[in-house]
Structure formats: structure tokens, C-alpha cells
C-alpha positions as MATLAB code, in Angstrom:
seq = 'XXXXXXXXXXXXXXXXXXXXXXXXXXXXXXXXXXXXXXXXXXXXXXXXXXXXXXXXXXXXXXXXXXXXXXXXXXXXXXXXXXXXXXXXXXXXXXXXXXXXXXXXXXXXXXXXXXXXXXXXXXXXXXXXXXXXXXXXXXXXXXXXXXXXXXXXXXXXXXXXXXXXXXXXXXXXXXXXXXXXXXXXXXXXXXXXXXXXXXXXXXXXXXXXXXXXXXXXXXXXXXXXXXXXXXXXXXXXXXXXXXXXXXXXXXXXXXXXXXXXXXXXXXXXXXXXXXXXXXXXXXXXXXXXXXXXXXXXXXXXXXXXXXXXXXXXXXXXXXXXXXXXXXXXXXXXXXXXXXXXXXXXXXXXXXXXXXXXXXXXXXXXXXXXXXXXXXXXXXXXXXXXXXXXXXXXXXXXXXXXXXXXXXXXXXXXXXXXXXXXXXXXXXXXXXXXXXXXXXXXXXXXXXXXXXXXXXXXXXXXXXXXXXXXXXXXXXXXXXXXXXXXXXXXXXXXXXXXXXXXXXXXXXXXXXXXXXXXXXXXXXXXXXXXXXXXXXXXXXXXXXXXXXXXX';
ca = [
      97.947   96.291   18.594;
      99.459   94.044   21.302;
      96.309   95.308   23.876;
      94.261   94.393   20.579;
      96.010   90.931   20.650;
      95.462   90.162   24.437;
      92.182   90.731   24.440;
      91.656   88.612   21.535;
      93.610   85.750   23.385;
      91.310   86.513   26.825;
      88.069   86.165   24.579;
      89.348   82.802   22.718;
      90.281   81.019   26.372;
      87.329   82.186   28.013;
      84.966   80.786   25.343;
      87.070   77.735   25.253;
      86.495   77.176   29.403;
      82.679   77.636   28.399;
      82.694   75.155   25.751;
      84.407   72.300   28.032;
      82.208   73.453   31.245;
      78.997   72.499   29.007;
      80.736   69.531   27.744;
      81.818   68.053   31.237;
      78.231   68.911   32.554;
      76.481   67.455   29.499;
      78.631   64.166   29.580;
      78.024   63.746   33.532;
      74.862   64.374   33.616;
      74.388   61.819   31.005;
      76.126   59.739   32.890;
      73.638   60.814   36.315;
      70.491   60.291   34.266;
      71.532   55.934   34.625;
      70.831   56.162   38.146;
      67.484   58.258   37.560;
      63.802   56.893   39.318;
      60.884   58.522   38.824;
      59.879   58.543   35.192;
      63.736   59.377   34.507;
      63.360   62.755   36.478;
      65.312   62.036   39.440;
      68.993   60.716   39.404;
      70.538   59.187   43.187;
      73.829   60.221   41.756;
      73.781   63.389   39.772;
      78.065   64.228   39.149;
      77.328   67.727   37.276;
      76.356   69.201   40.806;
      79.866   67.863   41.756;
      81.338   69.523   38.527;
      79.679   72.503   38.539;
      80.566   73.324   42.115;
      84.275   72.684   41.203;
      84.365   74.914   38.092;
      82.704   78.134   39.539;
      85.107   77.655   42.817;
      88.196   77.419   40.745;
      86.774   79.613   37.469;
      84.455   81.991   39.297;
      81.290   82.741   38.760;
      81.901   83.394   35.339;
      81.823   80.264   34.313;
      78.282   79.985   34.656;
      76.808   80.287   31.581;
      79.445   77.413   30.203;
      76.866   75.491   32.621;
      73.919   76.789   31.568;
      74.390   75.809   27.907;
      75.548   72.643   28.892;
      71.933   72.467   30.921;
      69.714   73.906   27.757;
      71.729   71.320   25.622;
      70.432   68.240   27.905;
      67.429   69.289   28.049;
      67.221   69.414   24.252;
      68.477   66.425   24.243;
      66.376   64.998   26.635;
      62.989   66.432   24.849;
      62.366   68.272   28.385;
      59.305   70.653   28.289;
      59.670   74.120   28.973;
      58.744   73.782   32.800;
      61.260   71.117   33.526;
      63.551   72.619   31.148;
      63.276   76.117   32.812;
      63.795   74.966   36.214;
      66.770   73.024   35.440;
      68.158   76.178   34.393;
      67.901   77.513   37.433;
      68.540   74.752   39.779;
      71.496   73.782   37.869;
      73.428   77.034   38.255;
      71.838   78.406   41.589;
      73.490   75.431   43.404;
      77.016   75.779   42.430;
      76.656   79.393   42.711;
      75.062   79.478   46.263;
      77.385   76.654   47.059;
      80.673   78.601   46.151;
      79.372   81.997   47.596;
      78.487   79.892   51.288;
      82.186   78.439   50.956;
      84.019   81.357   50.035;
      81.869   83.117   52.902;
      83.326   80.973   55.608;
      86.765   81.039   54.014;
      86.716   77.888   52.363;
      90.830   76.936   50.864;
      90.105   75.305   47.329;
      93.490   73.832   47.587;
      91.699   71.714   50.909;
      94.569   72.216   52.969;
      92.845   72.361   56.138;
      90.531   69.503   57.747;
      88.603   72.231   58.044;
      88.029   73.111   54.398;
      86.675   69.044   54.285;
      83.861   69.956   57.081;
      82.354   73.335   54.957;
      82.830   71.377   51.757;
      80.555   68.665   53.068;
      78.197   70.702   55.204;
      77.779   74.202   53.670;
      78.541   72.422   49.550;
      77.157   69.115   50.284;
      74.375   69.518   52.685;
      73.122   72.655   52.750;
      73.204   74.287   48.647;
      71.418   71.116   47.823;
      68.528   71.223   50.701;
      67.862   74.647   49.231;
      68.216   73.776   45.622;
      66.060   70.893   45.916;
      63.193   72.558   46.910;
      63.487   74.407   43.250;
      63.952   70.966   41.661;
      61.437   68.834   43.441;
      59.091   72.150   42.474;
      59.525   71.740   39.016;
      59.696   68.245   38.638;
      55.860   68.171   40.527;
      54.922   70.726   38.372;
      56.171   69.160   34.904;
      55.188   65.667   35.366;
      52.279   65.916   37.339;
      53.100   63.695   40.272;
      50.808   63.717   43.331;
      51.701   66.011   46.739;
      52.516   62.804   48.520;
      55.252   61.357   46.683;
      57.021   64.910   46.519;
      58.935   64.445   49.702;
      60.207   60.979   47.777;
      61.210   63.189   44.969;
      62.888   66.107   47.490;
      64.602   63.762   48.998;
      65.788   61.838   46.258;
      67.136   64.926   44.452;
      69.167   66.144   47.547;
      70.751   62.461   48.086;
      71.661   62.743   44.258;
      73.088   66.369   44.339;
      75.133   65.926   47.547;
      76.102   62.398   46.412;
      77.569   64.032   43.349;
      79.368   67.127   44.973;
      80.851   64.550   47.714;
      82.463   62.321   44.851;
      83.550   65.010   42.288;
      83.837   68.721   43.944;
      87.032   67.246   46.166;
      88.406   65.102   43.135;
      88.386   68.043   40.740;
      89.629   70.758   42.935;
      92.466   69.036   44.583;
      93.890   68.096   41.239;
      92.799   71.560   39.400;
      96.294   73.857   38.703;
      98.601   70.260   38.946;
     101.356   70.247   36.633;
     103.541   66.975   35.606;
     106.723   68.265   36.839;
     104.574   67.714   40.532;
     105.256   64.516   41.090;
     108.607   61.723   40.422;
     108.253   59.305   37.800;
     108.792   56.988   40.427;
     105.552   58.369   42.082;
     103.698   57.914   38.778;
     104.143   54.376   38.448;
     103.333   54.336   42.256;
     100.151   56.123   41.919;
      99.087   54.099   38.784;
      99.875   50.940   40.599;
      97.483   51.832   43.464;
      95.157   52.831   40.967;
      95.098   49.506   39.018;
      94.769   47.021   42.508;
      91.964   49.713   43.883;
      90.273   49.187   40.039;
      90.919   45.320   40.177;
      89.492   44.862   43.974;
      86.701   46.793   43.230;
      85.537   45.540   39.902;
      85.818   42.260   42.066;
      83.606   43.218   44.747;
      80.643   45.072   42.900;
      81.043   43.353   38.970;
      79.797   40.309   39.621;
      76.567   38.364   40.888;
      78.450   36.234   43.612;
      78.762   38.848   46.185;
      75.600   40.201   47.263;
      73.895   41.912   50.047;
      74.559   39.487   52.960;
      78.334   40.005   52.053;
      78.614   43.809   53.242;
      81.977   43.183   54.708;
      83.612   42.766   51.428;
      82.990   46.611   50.859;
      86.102   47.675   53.112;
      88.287   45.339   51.355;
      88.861   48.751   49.350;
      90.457   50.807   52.783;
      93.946   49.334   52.336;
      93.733   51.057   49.070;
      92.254   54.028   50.195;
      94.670   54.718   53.346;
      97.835   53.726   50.656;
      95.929   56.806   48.345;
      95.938   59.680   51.067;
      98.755   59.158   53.176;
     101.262   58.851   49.537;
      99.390   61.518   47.409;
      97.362   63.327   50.106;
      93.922   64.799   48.968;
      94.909   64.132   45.153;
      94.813   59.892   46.177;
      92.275   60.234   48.721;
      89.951   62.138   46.048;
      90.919   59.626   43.255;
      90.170   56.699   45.352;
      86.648   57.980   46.492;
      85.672   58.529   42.495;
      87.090   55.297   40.700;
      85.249   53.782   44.079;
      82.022   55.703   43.339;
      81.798   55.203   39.859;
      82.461   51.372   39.811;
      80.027   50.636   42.716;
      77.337   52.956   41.205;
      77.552   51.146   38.424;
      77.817   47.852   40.111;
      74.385   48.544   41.965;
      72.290   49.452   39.675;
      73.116   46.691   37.715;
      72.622   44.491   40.724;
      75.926   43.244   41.748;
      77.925   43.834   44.681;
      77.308   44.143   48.478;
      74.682   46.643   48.574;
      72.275   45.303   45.591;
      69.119   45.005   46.664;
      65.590   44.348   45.291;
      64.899   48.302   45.428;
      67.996   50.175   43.353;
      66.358   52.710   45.803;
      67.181   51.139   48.993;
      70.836   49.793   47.438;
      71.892   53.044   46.060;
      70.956   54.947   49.404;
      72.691   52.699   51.461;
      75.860   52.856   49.127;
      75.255   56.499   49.661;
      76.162   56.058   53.236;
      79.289   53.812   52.624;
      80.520   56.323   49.918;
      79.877   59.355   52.201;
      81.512   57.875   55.543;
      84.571   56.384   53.291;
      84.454   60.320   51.912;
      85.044   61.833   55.270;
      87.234   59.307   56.417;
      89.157   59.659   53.049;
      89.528   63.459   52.874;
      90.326   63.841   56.280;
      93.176   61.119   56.505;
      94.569   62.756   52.782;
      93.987   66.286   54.370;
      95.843   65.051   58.194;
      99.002   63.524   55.242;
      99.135   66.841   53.715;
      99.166   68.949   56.664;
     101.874   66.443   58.045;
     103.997   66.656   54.497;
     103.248   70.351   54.865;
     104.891   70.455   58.063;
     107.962   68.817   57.124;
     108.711   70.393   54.149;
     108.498   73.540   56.574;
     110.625   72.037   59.217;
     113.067   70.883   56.378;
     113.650   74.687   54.937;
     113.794   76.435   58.452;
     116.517   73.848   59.135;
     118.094   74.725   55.687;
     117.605   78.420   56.410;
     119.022   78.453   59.392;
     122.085   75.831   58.624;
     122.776   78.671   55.779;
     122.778   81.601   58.756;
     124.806   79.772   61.260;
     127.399   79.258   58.010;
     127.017   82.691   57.309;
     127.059   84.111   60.309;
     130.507   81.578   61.211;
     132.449   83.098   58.429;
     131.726   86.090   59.490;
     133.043   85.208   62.757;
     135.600   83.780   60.901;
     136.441   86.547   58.984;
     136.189   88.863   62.074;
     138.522   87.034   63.834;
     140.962   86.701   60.416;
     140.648   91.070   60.916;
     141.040   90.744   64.945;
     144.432   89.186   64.549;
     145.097   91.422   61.867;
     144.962   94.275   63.611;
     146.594   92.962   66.982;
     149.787   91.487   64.505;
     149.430   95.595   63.168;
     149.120   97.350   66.441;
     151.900   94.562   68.462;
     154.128   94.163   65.350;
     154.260   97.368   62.516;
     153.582   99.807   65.600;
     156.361   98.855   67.298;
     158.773   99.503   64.777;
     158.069  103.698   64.396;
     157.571  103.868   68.177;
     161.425  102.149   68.343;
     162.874  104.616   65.602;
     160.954  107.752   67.787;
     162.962  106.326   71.056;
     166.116  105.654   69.642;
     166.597  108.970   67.528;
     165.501  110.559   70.752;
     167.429  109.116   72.964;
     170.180  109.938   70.527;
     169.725  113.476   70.634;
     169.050  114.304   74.424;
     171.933  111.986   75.198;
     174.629  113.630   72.861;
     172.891  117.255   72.195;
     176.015  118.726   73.355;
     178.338  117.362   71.021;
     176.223  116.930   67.832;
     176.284  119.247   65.344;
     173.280  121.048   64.065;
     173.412  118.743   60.471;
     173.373  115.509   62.839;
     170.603  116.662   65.131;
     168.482  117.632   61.598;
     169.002  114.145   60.630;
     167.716  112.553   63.797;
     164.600  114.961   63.938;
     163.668  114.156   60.331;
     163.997  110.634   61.061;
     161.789  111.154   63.752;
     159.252  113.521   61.593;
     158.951  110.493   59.300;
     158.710  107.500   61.976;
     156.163  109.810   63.602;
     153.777  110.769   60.075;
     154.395  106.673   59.620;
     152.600  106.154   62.620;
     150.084  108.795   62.405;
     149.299  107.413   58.778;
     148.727  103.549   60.330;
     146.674  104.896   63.237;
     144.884  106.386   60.799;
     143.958  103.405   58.683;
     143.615  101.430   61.627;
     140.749  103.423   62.741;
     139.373  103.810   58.927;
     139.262   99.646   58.907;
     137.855   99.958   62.267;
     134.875  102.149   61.513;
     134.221  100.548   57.820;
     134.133   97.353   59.570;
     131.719   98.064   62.495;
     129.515  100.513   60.191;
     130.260  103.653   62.363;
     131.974  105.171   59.189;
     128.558  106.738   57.706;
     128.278  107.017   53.443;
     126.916  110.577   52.557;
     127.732  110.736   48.625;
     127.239  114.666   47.306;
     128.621  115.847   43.838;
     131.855  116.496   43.223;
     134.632  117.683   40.699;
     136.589  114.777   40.266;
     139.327  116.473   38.476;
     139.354  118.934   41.227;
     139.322  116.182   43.833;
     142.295  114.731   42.312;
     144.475  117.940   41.580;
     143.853  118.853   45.561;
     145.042  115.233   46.998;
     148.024  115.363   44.381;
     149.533  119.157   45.575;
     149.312  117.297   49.638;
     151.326  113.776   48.287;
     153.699  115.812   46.007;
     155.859  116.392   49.122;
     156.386  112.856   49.864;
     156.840  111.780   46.253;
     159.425  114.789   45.666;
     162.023  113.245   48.262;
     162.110  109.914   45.851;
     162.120  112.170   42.552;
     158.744  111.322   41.875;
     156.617  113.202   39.476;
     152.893  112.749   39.670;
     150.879  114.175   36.490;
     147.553  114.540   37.092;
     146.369  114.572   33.045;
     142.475  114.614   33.748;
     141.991  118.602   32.501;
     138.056  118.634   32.254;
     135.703  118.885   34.921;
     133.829  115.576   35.681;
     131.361  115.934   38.034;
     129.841  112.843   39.852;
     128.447  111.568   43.120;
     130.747  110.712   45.932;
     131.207  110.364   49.789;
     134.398  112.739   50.041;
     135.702  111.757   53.172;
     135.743  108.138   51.866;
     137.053  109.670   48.288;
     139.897  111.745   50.269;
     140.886  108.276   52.010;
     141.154  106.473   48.561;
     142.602  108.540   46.290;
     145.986  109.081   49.624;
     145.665  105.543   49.671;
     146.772  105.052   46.349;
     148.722  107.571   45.621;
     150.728  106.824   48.898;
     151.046  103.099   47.724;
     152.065  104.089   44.109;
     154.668  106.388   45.265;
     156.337  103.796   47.819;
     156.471  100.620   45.391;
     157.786  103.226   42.319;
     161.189  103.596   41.617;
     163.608  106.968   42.082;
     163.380  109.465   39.401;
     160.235  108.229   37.729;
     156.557  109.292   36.614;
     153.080  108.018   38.125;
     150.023  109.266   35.461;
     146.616  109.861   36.486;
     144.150  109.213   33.831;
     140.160  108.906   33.418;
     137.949  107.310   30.937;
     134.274  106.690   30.643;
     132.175  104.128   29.234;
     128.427  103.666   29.780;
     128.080  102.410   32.995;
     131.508  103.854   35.024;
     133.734  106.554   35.411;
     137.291  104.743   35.252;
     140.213  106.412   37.234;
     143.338  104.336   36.247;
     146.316  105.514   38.184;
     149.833  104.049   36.299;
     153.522  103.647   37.994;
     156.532  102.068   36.170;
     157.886  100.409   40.216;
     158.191   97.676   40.970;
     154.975   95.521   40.418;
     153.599   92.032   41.883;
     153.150   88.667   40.668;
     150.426   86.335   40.258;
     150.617   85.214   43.481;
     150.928   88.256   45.516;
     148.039   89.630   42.635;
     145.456   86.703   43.949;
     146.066   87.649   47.956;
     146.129   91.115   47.433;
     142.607   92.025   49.044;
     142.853   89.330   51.271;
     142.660   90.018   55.049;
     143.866   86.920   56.396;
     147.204   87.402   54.242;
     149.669   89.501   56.023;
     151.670   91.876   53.366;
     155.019   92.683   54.438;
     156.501   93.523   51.174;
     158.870   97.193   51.381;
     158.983   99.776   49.165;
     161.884  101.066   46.940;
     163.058  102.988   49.812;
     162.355  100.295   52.345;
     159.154  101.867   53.345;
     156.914   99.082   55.339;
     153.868   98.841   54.332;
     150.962   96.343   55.827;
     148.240   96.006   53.080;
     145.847   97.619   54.905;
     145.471  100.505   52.856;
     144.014   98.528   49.561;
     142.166   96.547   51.540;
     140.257   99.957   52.877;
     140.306  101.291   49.616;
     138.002   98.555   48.595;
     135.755   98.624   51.347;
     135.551  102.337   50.077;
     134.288  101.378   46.724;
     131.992   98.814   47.701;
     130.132  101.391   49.746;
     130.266  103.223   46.617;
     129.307  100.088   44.512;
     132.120  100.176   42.436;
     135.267   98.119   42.090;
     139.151   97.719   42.195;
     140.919   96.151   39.601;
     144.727   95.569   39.649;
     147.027   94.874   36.840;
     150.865   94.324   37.590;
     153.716   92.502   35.906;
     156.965   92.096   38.550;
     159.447   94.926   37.409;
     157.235   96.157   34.927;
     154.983   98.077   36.878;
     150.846   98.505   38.234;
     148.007  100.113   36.616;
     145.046  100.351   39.567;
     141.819  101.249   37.932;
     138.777  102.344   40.344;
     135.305  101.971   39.042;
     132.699  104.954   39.954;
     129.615  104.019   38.858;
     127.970  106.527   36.866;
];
């Protein structure tokens, strides 16, 4: 039903593009047939070439037959017999299509972006579409109305100047503004654009609208460049495009009527030589709008390179920054909480090789476990030390396979129920089900000793630590529970913070450093899950790890 719907939507706008092509061509050529010589059959300005050209370059070739009704309608209207009629079919939509195919050939940009889209828009859509087209034209018109060999060329020529007259005006006009939405432009460039718009109008209507300025005052006609360089280097092709038609139309106008700088005895002779002035202002025009866009183009390039790479150089400083926050880090870990084991390994040493004679076997098992512990202390920082350091520098490689969490869990509590036995701790792993999921278990081995090992140190003597999982739809949710001795806000905010030093001890003045959580969540990340942390001071933590599922 909805492909039913679609289709029935394609069908409406494409008739509704046909029904405003004919219209447009209809009303210009209306408009061309006031500048038409003989008998009415030849027009020195004929805008639906311009139009035509414009709509199968943006529309495609498709839009066609929108221009070939609007051609059978005219020449209804007109009372054309069937040999004029019949080659006006043709002519009309063989130029616009031999015109588009010749651009798009030679990689003609309907957004005119380059100066040279302006030069095969003149030449190949201007020039050379209507030298062949008015061959057909002149042809027909011979034909129709009977008019001897020798004034043919007259006629040839006459429907060329008309054709390219009307692609130069209205093909770049159309197309530049074609696909422009409001939101384009400021207000403020709005009332700027209308403003040059109304002096261009006033200037001109005062050049070619009235009977005081004739011929021998040909000067007067570039009283309109101010206006025209203001158009295309503020609003680019869009101005220069607009200028060159409110220009055209007025002076067209203007010289058949007889006014203005090019009037002339002959409309003939005045019309051709406006010709000339409209073309050069064209090229001049186009190519000073195209030169502004290509400049605006430029900047606006230059302006988000400069933002790009004023966002890398922050980036890529608080990296630095945060490197060097993990640099000190580690040197204030390896100069500071190394020191302290290494101190304990010396003096409980250097306690039993001085006195091994007169200690007694309980004393010397006292010194050696203190030294068993100061010496799994420092194999357990080493250990993170080098985790951070191959998380941080990527060397630590993620290679997730399925595993029994449950199982996982169960393993990594039988290796920390030593540790948590000599505080009285009892660790009860309640997750009885297997849950299978995808993990790296390296990384998973890391986290779950991690926290377990920080659980254990910050929980009190003679008390539980539960191991739980729930589900919802998007994670598995391990939540591991202790009743120690918790954290406040503050130390709740800073707690995966690398730049903050943790120095806080455990219930049996174990030191810790911090580094473990903070490796924990560079676990998870590689995992795309998460760490949350709930804690109340004296009241205990619940740390819940998102898997995702």
C-alpha cells in the first residue's frame, strides 16, 4: 500500500513539473513573440530557449514533453499551420536537449561553480545548440511562409541571435537559483539584495524608459556596472544572474519601444547591438559572480580546515595532557607506593639475617609472612602498572570468546578467598545458573581480582561481600555488594579520575593507589560497557559492571 502510495505521489509531482514547464515556456515565449520581425515569425529575444535549457539540465530530459505541450499550446494559440507548427515542435525541444547532452558531455557543473562552466554554457548552450537548431527553424519558417532564398540567411541569423540571446539571459538566472532555499541567505542579506535590486530597477528604467536618452548617449548604458559588480561579488552567480535579467528585460523592452541608448530607426539594428552589450555585460557578469564564489568557496574552506584542525590540536593537547596527568601518575606510583613494600622486604630481612640466631622460630614466621605480603603487594602493583601501561599504549590486544560467567566468577572467588579469610571475610558467590556471554578473559580475569581485591580491603573484619547478576534487555549486570567502609560524594566524583591521587587505606591499613578501578574501567570500555559506583561513608559500596549483551 505504501509502494502504492509513492508511486502515486511520483506520478502527481511529475505531472505537476510538466504542467509549470509548459506554462513558463508558453508565458515566455509570449513574452519573445514582442520582439518578433518577419511577419511575427522571428523573435531577437526568444527566453523559452533560455528556459527550456534550464529545466531539462536541472529536470532531465524528462521534462521534455512539459515543453512540448507548452510548444503545441502556442502554436494553437498562435493559429500556426501545421508546417510551422511541426517544426516548432522539433526545434523547440531538440535545442535544449542537444544543448544539455553537449554540456553534460564536457562536464558542465549546473551549480556554475567553475569559470569554466560560464565558457561551455555560452559556447557549447549559447553558440553552438542554436547554430544547429536554427537551421531546423529558419527551414520551416521558409517553408511555412513562403519567403524568398535570399532573405533566409536574415531569418537564420535572426533566429540564432534570438535563441542564444535568450539562453544567455535566462539558462544562468534559472540554474544558479534552482534548489535555493530561504534559510540560504540572512535577513540582513535580503534587504541587501532587494536594495540592489530596487537602485539596478530605478537606474535602468531611467536609462532605457524614456525618450531623452537616445542613441548618441551610449555611455549611459554602463551606468548599470556599479550595480552589477555590487550583484556578483555579494550574492555571487545568484546577483550576477539577477542583474543580467532585470537588465535584459527592461532594455528589451526599452528598445523596441524606442527609448534608451541603443534605439535606433531599425529595432533590427538596436536590438542586435543591445545584443552585444547584454552578451559582453553577461560574460563579464558571470565570470566576476563565478571568480566571488570560487573566492567565498575558498574561505569557507580555509575557515573549517582552521576549525578542524584548532579541534585536533585541542584534542590532541588533552591528550597530551592527560598523558602527562598518567606519566606523573605512574612515576608518584613507581617513586612513592613502591618504595614502601621494597622498605618492609629490607627491614624484615635485615631483621632476620641480623638476629637469626637468637629469634625463635614464631618470630622468624612473623618476619617472613610480613615479607610474603610486602612482596605479593608489590607483585600485585607491578602488575597493574604494566596492565595501565599496555591499556594505555594499545599493546593489551581485545579477543572476546564466550564464556560461563558464573564459572568465571566461582574460579576468581576460590584464588581471593585466601586473602579475604585472614580478615574473616566471606565472599558468596550467589549467581547458580550458567550465563554464557562474550568476553576478553584475560581482561575479565583482571576485573573481576580487581574488585574483589578492592572490596575485600575497604570491608570490615568478620563480614560478607555478595556477588549477584541481573539482566535486562540490553546488559548483563554483575553488582558486587560489601557492608566496609564506603566513600563520599567527593571521593565518589574523583574516583575514575587519573589526575587524583587515592591514598585512602583499607580496614587493615592496606595502601591502595586507585589504579586498580581506574583499569577496571578501561577494561569495560574495551568491552563497551560501564562502571557504576554507589557508596554511602560507613554504610558500604555496591559496584555494578555493565556487559553488554
Amino acid at each position: 500500500m505504501a509502494v502504492a502510495v509513492s508511486i502515486s505521489e511520483s506520478r502527481i509531482k511529475y505531472a505537476s513539473q510538466l504542467i509549470v514547464s509548459a506554462l513558463l515556456f508558453f508565458t515566455a515565449a509570449k513574452v519573445g513573440y514582442s520582439f518578433a520581425l518577419y511577419k511575427d515569425l522571428v523573435s531577437l529575444i526568444w527566453p523559452p530557449a533560455g528556459i527550456a535549457l534550464a529545466l531539462v539540465l536541472v529536470y532531465g530530459y524528462r521534462i521534455l514533453p512539459g515543453i512540448a505541450i507548452g510548444s503545441i499550446i502556442l502554436s494553437i494559440s498562435n493559429g500556426s499551420n501545421f508546417i510551422f507548427a511541426a517544426g516548432s515542435l522539433v526545434s523547440q525541444m531538440a535545442e535544449p536537449a542537444l544543448g544539455a547532452f553537449l554540456l553534460t558531455k564536457f562536464g558542465f557543473d549546473k551549480r556554475i561553480s567553475k569559470i569554466s562552466d560560464i565558457v561551455k554554457l555560452l559556447t557549447l548552450g549559447a553558440v553552438v545548440a542554436p547554430l544547429v537548431i536554427a537551421s531546423i527553424e529558419t527551414f520551416t519558417i521558409c517553408m511555412s511562409a513562403h519567403i524568398p532564398f535570399y532573405n533566409c540567411f536574415n531569418i537564420y541569423f535572426g533566429s540564432f541571435m534570438g535563441n542564444a540571446m535568450g539562453i544567455v539571459v535566462m539558462a544562468p538566472f534559472m540554474l544558479a537559483w534552482s534548489g535555493t532555499k530561504f534559510n540560504d541567505y540572512k535577513v540582513s542579506q535580503y534587504f541587501e539584495f532587494f536594495g540592489m535590486a530596487l537602485g539596478l530597477l530605478a537606474v535602468t528604467f531611467i536609462i532605457y524608459g524614456n525618450s531623452f536618452i537616445t542613441e548618441d548617449s551610449r555611455s549611459l548604458a554602463y551606468l548599470v556596472f556599479p550595480f552589477i559588480i555590487w550583484a556578483s561579488l555579494r550574492f555571487e552567480v545568484k546577483g550576477a544572474s539577477t542583474a543580467i535579467f532585470l537588465i535584459s528585460v527592461i532594455a528589451a523592452v526599452g528598445t523596441v519601444k524606442g527609448f534608451g541608448p541603443f534605439s535606433n530607426s531599425s529595432v533590427y539594428y538596436g536590438l542586435f547591438y543591445l545584443y552585444v552589450f547584454i552578451a559582453a555585460t553577461s560574460i563579464t557578469a558571470l565570470i566576476l559572480g563565478t571568480t566571488s564564489k570560487i573566492k567565498n568557496s575558498a574561505q569557507n574552506s580555509l575557515k573549517e580546515t582552521q576549525n578542524l584542525l584548532e579541534m585536533r590540536v585541542k584534542e590532541r593537547t588533552e591528550k597530551l595532557e592527560g598523558m602527562n596527568f598518567q606519566k606523573d601518575r605512574l612515576f608518584s606510583i613507581i617513586s612513592h607506593d613502591l618504595r614502601s613494600p621494597f622498605q618492609s622486604l629490607l627491614g624484615f630481612s635485615d631483621f632476620i639475617v641480623d638476629d637469626f640466631d637468637t629469634l625463635s622460630r614464631e618470630e622468624i614466621k612473623r618476619y617472613l609472612g610480613h615479607i610474603r605480603d610486602s612482596a605479593r603487594n608489590v607483585y600485585s602493583l607491578i602488575e597493574n602498572l604494566l596492565h595501565w601501561t599496555r591499556l594505555q599504549t594499545g599493546k593489551l590486544e581485545f579477543n572476546p570468546v564466550e564464556l560461563d560467567l558464573g564459572a568465571e566468577i566461582e574460579a576468581i572467588v576460590k584464588k581471593m578467598n585466601s586473602l579475604a579469610e585472614k580478615k574473616d571475610i566471606r565472599i558468596f558467590n550467589r549467581i547458580n545458573s550458567q550465563i554464557f556471554f562474550f568476553a576478553d578473559p584475560y581482561m575479565l580475569n583482571i576485573l573481576l581480582v580487581n574488585l574483589l581485591d578492592n572490596a575485600i580491603k575497604f570491608s570490615h573484619k568478620d563480614s560478607d561481600i555478595d556477588i549477584e547478576l541481573e539482566r535486562n534487555a540490553d546488559f548483563l549486570m554483575l553488582k558486587i555488594t560489601d557492608s566496609g567502609i564506603g566513600m563520599n560524594a567527593e571521593e565518589l566524583n574523583n574516583l575514575f579520575k587519573v589526575e587524583i591521587a587515592h591514598k585512602k587505606r583499607g580496614t587493615a591499613d592496606e595502601k591502595g593507589t586507585g589504579l586498580g578501578l581506574l583499569i577496571c574501567n578501561e577494561v569495560m570500555k574495551k568491552h563497551r560497557g560501564k562502571i557504576s559506583v554507589g557508596s554511602e561513608p560507613d554504610k558500604g559500596t555496591v559496584l555494578t559492571v555493565y556487559f553488554p549483551i
